[in-house]
Backbone as CSV, one residue per row, in Angstrom:
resi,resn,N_x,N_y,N_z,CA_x,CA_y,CA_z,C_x,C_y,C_z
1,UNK,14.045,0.780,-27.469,15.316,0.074,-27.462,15.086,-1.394,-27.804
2,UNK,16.166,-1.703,-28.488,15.999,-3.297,-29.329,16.905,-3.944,-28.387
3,UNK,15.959,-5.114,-27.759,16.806,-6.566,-27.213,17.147,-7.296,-27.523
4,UNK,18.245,-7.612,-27.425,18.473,-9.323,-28.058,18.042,-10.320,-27.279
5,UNK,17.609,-11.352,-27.090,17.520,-12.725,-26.303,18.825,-13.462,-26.281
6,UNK,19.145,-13.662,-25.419,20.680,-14.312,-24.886,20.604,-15.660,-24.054
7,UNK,21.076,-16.504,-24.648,21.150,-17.815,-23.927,21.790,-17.649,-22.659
8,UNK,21.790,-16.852,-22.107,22.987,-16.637,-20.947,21.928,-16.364,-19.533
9,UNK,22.140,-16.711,-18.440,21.463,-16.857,-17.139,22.759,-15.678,-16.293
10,UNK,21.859,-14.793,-15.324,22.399,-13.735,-14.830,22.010,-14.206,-13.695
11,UNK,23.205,-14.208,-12.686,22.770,-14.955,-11.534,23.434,-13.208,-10.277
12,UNK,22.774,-13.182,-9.183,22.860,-12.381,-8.313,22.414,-12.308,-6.864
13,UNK,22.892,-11.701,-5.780,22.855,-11.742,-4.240,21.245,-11.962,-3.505
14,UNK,20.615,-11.818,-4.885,19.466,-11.940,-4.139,18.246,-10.485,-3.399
15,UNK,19.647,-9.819,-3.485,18.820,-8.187,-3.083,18.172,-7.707,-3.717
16,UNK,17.369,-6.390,-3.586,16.857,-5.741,-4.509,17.996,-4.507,-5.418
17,UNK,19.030,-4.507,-4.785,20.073,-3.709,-5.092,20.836,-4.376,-6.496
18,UNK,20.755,-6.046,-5.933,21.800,-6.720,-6.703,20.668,-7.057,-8.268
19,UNK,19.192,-6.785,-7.821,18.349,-7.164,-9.126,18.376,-5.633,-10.176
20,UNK,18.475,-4.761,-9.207,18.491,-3.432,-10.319,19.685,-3.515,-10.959
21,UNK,20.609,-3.923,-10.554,22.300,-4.011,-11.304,22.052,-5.000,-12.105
22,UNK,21.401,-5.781,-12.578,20.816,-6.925,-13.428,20.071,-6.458,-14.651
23,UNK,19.546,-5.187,-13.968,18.340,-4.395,-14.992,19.521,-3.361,-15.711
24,UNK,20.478,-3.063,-15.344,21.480,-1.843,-15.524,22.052,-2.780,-16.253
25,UNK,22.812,-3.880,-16.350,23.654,-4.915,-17.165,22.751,-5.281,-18.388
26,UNK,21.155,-5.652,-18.217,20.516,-5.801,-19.100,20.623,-4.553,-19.922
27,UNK,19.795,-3.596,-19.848,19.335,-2.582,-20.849,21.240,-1.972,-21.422
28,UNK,22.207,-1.795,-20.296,23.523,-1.735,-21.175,23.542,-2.494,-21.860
29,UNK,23.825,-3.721,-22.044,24.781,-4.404,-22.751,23.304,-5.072,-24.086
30,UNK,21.964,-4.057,-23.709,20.755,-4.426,-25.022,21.001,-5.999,-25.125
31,UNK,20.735,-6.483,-23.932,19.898,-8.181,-23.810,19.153,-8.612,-22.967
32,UNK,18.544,-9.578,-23.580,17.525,-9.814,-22.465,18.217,-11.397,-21.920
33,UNK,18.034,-11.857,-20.889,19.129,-13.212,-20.117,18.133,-14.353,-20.814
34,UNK,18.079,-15.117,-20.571,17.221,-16.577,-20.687,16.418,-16.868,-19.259
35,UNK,17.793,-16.353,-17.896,16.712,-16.412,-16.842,17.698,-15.048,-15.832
36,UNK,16.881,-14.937,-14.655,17.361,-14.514,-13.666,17.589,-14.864,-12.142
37,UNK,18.464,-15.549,-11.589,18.256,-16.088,-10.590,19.375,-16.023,-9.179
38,UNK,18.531,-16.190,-8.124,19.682,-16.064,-6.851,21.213,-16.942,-6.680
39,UNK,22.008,-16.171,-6.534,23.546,-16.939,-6.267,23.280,-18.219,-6.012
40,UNK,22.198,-18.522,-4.651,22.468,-19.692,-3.780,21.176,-20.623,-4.609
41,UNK,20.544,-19.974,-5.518,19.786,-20.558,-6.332,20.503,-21.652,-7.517
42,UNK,21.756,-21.453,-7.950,22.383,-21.982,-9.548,22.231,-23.163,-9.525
43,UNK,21.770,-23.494,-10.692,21.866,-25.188,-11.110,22.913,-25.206,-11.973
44,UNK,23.951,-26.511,-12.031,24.735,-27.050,-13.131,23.361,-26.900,-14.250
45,UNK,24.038,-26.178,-15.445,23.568,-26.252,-16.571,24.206,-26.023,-18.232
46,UNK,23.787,-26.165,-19.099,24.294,-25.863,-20.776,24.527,-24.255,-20.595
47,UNK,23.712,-23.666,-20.002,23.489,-22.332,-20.788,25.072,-21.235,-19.915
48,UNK,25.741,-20.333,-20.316,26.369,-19.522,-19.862,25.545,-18.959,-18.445
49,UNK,26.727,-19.058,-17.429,26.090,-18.020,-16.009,26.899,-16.793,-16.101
50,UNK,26.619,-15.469,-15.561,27.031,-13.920,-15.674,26.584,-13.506,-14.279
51,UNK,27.953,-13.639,-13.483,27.495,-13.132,-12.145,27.644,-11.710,-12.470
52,UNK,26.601,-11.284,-11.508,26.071,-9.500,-11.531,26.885,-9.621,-10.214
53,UNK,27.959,-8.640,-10.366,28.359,-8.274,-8.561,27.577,-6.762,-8.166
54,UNK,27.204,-6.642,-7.318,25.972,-5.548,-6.806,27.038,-4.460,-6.724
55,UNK,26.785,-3.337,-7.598,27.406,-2.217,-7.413,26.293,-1.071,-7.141
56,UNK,26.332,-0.016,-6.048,25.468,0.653,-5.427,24.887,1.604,-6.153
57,UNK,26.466,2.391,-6.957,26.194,3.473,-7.750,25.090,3.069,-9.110
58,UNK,25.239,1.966,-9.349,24.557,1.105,-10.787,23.104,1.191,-10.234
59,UNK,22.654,0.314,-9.063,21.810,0.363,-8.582,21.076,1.899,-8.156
60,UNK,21.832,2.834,-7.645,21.296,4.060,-7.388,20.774,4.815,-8.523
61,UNK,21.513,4.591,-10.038,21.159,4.813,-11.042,19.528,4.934,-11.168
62,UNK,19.575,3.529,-11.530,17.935,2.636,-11.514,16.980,3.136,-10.846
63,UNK,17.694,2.709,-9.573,16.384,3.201,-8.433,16.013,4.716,-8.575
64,UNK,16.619,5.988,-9.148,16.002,6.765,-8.983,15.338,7.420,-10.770
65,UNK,15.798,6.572,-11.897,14.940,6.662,-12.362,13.247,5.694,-12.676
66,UNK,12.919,5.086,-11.572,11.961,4.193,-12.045,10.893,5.240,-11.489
67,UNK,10.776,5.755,-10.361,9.946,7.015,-10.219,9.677,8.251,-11.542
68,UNK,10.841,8.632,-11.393,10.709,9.374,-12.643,10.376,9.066,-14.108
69,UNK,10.089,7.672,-14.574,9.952,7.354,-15.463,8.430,6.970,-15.605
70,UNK,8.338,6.461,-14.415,6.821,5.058,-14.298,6.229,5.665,-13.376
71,UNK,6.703,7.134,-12.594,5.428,6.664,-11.158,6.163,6.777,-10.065
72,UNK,5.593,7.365,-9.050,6.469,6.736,-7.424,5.869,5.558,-7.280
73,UNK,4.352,5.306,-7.346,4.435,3.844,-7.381,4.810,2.735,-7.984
74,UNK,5.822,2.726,-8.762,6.609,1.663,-9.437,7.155,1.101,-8.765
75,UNK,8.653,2.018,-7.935,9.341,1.318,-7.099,9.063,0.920,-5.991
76,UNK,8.155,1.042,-5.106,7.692,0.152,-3.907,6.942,-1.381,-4.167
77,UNK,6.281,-1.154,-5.600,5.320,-2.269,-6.203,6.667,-3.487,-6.952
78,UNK,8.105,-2.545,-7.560,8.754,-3.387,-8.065,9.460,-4.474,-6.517
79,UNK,9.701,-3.636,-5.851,10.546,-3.726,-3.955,9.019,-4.805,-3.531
80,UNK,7.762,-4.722,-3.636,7.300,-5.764,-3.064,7.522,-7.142,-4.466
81,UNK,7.426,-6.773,-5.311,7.811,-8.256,-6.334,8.645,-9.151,-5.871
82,UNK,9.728,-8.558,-5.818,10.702,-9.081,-5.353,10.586,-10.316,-4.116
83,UNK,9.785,-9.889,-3.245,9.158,-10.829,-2.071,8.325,-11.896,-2.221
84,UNK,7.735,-11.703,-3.635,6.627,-12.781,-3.324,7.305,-14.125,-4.061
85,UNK,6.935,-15.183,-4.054,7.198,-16.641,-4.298,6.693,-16.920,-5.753
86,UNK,6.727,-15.724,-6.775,6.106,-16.255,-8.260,7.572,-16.700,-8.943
87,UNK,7.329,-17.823,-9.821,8.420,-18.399,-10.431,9.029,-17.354,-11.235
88,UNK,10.322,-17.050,-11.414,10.941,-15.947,-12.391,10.668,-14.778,-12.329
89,UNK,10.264,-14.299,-10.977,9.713,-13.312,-10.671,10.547,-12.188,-11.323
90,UNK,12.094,-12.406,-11.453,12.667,-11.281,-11.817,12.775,-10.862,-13.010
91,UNK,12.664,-11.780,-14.656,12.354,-11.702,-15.348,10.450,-10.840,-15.823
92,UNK,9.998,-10.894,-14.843,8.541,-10.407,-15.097,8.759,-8.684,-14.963
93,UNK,9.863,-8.718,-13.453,10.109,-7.378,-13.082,11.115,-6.750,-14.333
94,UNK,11.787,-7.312,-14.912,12.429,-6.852,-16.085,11.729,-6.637,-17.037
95,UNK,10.981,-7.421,-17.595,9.487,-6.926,-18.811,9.309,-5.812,-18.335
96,UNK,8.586,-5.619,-17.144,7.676,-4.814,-16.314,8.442,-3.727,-16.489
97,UNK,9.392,-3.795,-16.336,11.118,-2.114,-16.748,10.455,-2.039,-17.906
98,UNK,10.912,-2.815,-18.584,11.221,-2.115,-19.773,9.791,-1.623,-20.453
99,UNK,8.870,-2.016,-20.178,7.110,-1.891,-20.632,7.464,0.009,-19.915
100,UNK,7.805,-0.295,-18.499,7.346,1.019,-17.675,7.984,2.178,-18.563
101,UNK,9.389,1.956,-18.890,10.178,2.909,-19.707,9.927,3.318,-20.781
102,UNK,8.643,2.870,-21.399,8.066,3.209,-22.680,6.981,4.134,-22.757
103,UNK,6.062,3.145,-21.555,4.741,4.017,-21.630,4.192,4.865,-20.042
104,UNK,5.401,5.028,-19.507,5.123,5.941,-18.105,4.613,5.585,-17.313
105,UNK,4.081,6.531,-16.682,3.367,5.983,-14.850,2.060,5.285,-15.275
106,UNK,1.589,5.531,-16.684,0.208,4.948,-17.021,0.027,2.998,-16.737
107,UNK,1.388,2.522,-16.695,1.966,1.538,-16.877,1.171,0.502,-15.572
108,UNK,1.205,1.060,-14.282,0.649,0.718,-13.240,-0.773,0.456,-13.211
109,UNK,-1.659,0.781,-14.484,-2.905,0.573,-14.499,-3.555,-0.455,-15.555
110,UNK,-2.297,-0.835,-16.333,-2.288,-1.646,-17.605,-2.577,-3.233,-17.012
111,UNK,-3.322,-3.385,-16.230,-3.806,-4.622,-16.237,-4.174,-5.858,-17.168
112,UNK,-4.863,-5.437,-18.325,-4.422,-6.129,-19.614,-3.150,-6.771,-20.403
113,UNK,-2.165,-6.135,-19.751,-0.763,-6.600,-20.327,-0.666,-7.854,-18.862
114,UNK,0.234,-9.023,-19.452,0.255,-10.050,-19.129,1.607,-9.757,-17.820
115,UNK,2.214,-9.129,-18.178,3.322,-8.931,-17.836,2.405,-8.408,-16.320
116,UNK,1.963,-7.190,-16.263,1.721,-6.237,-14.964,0.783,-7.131,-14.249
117,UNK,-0.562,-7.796,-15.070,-1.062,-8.438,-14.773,-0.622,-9.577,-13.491
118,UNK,0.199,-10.236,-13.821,1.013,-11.474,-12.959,1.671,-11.033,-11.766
119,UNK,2.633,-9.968,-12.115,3.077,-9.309,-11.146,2.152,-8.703,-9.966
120,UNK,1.335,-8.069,-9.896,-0.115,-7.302,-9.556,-0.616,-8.475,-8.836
121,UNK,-1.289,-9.307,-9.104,-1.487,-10.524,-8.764,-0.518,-11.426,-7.769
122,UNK,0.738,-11.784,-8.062,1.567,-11.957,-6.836,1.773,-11.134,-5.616
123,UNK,2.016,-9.722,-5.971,2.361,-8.376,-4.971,0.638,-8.595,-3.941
124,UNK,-0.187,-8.801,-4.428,-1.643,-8.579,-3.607,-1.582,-9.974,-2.684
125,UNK,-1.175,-10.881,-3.523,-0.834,-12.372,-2.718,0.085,-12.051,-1.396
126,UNK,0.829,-11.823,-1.823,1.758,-11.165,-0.788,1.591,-10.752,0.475
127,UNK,0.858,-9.181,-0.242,0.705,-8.998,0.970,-0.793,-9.157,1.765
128,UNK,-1.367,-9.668,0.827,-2.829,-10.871,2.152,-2.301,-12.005,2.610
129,UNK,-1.249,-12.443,2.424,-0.484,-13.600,3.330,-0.312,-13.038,4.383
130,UNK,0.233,-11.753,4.169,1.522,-10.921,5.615,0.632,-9.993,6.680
131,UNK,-1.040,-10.019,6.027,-2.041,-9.455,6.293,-2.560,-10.892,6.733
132,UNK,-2.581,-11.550,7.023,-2.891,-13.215,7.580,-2.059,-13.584,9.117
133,UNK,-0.640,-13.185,8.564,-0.032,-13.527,9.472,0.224,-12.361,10.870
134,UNK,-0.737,-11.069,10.085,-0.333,-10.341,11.689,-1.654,-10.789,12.658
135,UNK,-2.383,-12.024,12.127,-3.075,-12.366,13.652,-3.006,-13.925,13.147
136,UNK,-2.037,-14.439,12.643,-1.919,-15.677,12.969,-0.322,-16.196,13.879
137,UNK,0.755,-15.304,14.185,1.496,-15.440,14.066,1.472,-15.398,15.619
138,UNK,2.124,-16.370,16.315,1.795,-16.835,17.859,3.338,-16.767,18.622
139,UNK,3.320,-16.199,19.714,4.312,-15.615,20.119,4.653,-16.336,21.490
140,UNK,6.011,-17.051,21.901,6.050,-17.979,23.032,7.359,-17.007,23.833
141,UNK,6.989,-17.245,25.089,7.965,-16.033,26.595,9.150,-17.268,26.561
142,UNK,10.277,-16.774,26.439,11.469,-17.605,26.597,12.149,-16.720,27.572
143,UNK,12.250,-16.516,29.196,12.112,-15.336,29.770,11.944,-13.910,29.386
144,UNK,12.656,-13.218,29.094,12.223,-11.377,28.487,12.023,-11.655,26.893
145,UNK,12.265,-12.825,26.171,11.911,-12.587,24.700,10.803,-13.783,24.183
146,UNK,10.512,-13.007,23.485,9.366,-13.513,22.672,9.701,-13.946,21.097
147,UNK,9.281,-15.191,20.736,9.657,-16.340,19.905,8.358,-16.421,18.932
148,UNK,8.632,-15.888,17.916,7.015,-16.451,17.083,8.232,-17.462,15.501
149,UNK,7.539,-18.562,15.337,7.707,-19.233,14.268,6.991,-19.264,12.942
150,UNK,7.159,-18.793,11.638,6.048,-18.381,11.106,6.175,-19.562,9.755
151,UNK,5.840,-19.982,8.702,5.885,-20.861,7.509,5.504,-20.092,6.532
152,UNK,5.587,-18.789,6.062,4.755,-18.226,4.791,5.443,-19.000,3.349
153,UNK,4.524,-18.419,2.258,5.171,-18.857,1.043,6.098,-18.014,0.668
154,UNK,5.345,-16.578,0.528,6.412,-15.779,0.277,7.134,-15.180,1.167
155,UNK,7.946,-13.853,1.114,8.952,-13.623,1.876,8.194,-12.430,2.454
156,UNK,7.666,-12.316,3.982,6.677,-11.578,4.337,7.208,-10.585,5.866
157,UNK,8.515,-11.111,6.132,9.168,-10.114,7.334,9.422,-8.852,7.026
158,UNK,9.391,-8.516,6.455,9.693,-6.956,6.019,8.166,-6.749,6.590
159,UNK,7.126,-6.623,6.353,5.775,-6.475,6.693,5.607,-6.700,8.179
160,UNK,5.916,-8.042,8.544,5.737,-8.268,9.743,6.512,-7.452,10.495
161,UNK,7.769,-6.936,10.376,8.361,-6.341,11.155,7.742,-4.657,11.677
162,UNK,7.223,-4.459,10.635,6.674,-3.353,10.972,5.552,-3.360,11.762
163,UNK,4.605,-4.362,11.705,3.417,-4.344,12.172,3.861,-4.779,13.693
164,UNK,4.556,-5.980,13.927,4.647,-5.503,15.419,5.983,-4.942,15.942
165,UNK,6.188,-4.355,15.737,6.809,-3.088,16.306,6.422,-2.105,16.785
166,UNK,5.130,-1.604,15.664,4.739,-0.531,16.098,3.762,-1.339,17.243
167,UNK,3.211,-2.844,17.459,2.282,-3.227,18.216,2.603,-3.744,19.714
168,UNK,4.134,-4.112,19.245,4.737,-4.258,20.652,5.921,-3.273,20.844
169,UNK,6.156,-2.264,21.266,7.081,-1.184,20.912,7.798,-1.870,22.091
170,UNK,7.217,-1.786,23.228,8.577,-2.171,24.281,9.225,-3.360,24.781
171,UNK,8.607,-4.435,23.651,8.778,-6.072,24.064,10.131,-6.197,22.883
172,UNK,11.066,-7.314,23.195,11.814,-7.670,22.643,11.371,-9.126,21.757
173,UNK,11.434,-9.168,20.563,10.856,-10.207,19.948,11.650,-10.831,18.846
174,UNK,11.717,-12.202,18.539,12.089,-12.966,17.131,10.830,-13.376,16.551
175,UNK,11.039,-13.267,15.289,10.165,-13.905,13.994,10.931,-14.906,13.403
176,UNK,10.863,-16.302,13.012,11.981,-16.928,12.602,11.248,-17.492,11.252
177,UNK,12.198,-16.852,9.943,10.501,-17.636,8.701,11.524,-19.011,8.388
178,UNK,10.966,-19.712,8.551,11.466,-21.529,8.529,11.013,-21.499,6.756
179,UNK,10.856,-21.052,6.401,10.458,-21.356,4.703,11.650,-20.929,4.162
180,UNK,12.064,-19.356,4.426,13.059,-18.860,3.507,14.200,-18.759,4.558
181,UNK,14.612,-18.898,5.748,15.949,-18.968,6.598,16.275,-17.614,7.163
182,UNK,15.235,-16.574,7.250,15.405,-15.709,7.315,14.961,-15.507,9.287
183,UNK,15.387,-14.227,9.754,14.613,-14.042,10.795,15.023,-12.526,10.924
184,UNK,13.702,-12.081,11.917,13.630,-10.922,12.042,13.686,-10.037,13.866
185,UNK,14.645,-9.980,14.248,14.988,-9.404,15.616,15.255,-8.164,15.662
186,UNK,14.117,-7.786,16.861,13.588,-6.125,17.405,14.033,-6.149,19.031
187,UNK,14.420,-4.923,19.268,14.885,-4.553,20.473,15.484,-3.077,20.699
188,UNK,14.196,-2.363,21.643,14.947,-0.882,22.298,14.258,-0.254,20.705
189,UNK,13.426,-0.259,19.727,12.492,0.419,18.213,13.658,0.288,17.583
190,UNK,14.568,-0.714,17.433,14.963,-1.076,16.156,15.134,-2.863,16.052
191,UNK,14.800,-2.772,14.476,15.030,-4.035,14.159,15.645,-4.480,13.052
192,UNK,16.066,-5.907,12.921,17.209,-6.409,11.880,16.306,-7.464,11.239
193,UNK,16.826,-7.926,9.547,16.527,-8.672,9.659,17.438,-9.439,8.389
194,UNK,17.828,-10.610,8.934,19.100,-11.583,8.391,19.034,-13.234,8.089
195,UNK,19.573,-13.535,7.250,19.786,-14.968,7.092,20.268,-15.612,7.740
196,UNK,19.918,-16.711,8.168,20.454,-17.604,9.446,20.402,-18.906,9.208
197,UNK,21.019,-19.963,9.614,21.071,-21.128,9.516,19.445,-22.001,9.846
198,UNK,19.370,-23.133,9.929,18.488,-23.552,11.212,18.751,-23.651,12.439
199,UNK,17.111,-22.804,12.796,17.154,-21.988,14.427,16.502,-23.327,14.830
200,UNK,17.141,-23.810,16.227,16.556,-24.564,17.049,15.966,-23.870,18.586
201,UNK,14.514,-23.978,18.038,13.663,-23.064,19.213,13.822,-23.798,20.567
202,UNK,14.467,-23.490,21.479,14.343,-24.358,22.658,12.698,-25.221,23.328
203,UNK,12.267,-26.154,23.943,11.002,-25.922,24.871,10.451,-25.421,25.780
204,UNK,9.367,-25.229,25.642,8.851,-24.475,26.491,9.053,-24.524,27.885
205,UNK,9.146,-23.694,28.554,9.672,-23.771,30.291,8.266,-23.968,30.879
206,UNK,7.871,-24.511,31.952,6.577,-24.986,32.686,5.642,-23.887,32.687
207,UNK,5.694,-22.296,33.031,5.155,-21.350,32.919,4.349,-20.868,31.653
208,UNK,5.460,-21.196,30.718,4.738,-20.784,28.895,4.129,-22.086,29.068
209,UNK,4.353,-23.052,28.883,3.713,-24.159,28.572,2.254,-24.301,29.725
210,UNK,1.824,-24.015,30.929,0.881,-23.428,31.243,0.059,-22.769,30.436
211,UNK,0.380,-21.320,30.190,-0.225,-20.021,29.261,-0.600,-21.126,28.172
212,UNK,0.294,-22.027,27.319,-0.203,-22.462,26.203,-1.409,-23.235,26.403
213,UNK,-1.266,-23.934,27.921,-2.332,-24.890,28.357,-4.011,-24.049,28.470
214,UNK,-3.856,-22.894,29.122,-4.768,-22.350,29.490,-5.446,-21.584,28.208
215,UNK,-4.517,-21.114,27.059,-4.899,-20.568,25.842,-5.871,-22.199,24.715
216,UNK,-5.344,-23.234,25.243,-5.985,-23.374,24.287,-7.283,-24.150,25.189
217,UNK,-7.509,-24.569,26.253,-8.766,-24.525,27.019,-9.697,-23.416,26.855
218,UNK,-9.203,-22.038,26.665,-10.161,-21.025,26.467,-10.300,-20.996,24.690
219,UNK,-9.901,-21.684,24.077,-9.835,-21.766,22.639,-11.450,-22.549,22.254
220,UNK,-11.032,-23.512,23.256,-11.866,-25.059,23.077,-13.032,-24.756,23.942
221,UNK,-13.143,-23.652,24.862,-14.804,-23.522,26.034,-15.441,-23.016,24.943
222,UNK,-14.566,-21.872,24.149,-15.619,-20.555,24.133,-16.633,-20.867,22.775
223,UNK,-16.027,-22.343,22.236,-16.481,-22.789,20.884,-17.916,-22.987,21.157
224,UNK,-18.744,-22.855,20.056,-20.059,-23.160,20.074,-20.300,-24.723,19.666
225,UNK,-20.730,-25.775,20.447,-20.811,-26.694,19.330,-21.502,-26.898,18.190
226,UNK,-22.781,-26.407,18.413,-23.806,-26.273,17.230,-23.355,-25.203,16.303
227,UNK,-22.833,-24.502,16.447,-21.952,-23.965,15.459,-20.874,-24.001,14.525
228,UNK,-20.229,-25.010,15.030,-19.139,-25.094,14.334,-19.339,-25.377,12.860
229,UNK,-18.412,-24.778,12.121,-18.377,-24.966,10.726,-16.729,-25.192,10.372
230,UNK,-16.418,-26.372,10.076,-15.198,-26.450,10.004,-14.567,-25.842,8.543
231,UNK,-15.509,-25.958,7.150,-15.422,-25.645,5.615,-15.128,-24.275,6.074
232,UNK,-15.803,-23.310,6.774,-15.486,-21.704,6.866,-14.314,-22.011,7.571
233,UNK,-14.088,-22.495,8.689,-12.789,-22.031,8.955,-11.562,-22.143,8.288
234,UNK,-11.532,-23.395,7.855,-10.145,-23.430,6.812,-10.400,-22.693,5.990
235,UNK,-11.395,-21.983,5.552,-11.750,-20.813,4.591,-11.093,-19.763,4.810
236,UNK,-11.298,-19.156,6.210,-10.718,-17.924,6.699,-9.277,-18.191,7.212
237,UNK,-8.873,-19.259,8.256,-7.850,-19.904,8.302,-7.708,-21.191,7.687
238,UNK,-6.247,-21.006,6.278,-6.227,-22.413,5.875,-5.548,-23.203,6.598
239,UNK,-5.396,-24.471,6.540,-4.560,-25.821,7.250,-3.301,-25.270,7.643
240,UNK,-2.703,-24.899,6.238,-1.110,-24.624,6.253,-0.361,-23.468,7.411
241,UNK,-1.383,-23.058,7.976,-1.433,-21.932,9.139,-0.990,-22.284,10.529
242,UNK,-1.772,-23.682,10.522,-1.925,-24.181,11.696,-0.789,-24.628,12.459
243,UNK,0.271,-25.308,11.767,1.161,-26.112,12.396,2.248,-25.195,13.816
244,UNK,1.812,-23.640,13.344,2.774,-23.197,14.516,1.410,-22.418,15.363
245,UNK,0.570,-22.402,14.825,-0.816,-21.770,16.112,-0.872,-22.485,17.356
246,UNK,-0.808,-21.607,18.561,-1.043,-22.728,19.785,-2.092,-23.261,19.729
247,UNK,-3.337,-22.783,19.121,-4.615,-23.654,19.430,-4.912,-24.651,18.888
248,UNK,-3.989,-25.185,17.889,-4.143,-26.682,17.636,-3.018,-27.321,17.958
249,UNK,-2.313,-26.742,18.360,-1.348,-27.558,19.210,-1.394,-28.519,20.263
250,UNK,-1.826,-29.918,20.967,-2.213,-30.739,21.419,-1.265,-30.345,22.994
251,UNK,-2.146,-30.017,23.979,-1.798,-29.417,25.062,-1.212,-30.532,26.374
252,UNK,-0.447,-29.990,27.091,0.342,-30.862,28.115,-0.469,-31.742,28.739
253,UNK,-1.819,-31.516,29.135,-2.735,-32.208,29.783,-3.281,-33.204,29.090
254,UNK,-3.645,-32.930,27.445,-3.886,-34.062,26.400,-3.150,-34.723,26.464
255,UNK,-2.000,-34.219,26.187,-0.461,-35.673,26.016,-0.308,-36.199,27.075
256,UNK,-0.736,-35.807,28.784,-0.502,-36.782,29.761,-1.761,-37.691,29.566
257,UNK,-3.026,-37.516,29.133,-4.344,-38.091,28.828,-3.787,-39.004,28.180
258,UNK,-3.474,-39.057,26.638,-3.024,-39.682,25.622,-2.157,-40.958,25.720
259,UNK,-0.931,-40.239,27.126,0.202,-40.953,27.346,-0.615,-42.142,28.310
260,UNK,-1.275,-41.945,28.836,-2.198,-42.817,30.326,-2.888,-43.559,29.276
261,UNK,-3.819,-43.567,28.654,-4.288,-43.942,27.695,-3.775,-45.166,27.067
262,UNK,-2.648,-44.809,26.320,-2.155,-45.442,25.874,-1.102,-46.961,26.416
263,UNK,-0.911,-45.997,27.747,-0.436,-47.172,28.712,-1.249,-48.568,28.882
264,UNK,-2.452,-48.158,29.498,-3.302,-48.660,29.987,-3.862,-49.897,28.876
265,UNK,-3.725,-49.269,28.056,-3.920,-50.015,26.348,-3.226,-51.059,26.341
266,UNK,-1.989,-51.138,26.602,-0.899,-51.613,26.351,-0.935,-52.918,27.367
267,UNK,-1.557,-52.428,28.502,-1.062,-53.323,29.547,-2.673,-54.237,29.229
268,UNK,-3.881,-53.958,29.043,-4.700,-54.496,28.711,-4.306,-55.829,27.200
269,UNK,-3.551,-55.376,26.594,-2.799,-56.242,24.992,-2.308,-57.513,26.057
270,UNK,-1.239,-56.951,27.463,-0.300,-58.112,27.763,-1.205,-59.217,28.488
């Protein structure tokens, strides 16, 4: 099938529902967009916008021939694209259609093509981020619920949700991703997960803030000093990890240290 290139930008909800109705508008109407991008994404620009409104049946279309065309593994690999943080990601996943619709399930192994290549490469990013964050991701008692704050690049709750669920089946928990506005709330083996404004995490009540005290004293005994290698650790854990980990979090007893400290400083100046 022959494409045209179209100055025109196809803008949509952001779903994976509302991107296959994008792929269904494309290959109908034989064009390819200039770009593809989220509703809440649009910039004032020259070029024509074409809102895609998400129709299910359009989408159901799609979704059940990309198996049959490419593979069952197409559509879980196209469903993780979608998540990761590569620029134009949806345009790659549209190549990636139309490549798959030509040359079959073989398509998934074509590493040489630039197109699968990139994609392949983001999807693995992905999910070793979300494979990062099921033991970096630190969880605070706000009485019966549990509060973890996470920063990923890409969009990694779908993953996380599964992993603790099945790890905390009978605890009630939030994931809140401060990158993309998203959060993810479990309770009783089911869970949601929705767009939300900015969440303001309350502070810690004297009890958690204890636990945090005592977690990171056992953080700081069990260290070797002659051991330490700080280059490996940001190796295995990078920087960007840190800001919601309790163990570098500067503990109640430091900040009364710090605060005395600093007093004392002060009054020594007058």
């Amino acid at each position: 099938m022959t494409f045209m290139q179209k100055n025109i930008i196809y803008n949509y909800d952001g779903t994976f529902d509302g991107f296959l109705c994008c792929a269904f508008e494309s290959f109908t109407r034989k064009e390819k967009p200039a770009d593809i991008v989220r509703q809440k994404d649009i910039q004032p620009g020259l070029l024509e916008q074409y809102n895609i409104v998400t129709d299910t049946q359009k989408a159901g279309r799609v979704r059940k021939s990309i198996p049959k065309e490419m593979g069952c593994e197409a559509l879980p690999f196209l469903e993780n694209a979608l998540m990761t943080c590569l620029e134009h990601k949806e345009m790659h996943m549209l190549d990636f259609m139309r490549l798959g619709y030509k040359t079959g399930p073989k398509i998934m192994n074509m590493l040489a093509n630039d197109t699968v290549l990139i994609l392949t490469k983001a999807v693995r990013q992905m999910t070793h981020e979300a494979h990062k964050f099921t033991g970096f991701a630190r969880f605070s008692a706000y009485g019966d619920l549990l509060i973890s704050k996470i920063k990923p690049k890409n969009f990694v709750l779908h993953i996380l949700a599964r992993h603790f669920c099945e790890r905390m089946p009978n605890e009630k928990f939030v994931i809140y991703d401060e990158t993309n506005k998203f959060i993810c709330a479990y309770a009783k083996g089911r869970y949601i997960i929705s767009e939300t404004d900015e969440v303001n995490i309350p502070e810690a009540d004297e009890e958690e803030q204890t636990y945090r005290d005592l977690w990171k004293i056992f953080y700081d005994t069990i260290a070797i000093e002659g051991r330490e290698n700080p280059k490996c650790r940001m190796t295995l854990m990078p920087k960007r990890y840190w800001s919601n980990m309790t163990e570098f979090q500067t503990t109640t007893k430091q900040k009364k240290s710090e605060l005395r400290q600093k007093t004392h400083e002060q009054k020594l100046l007058k």
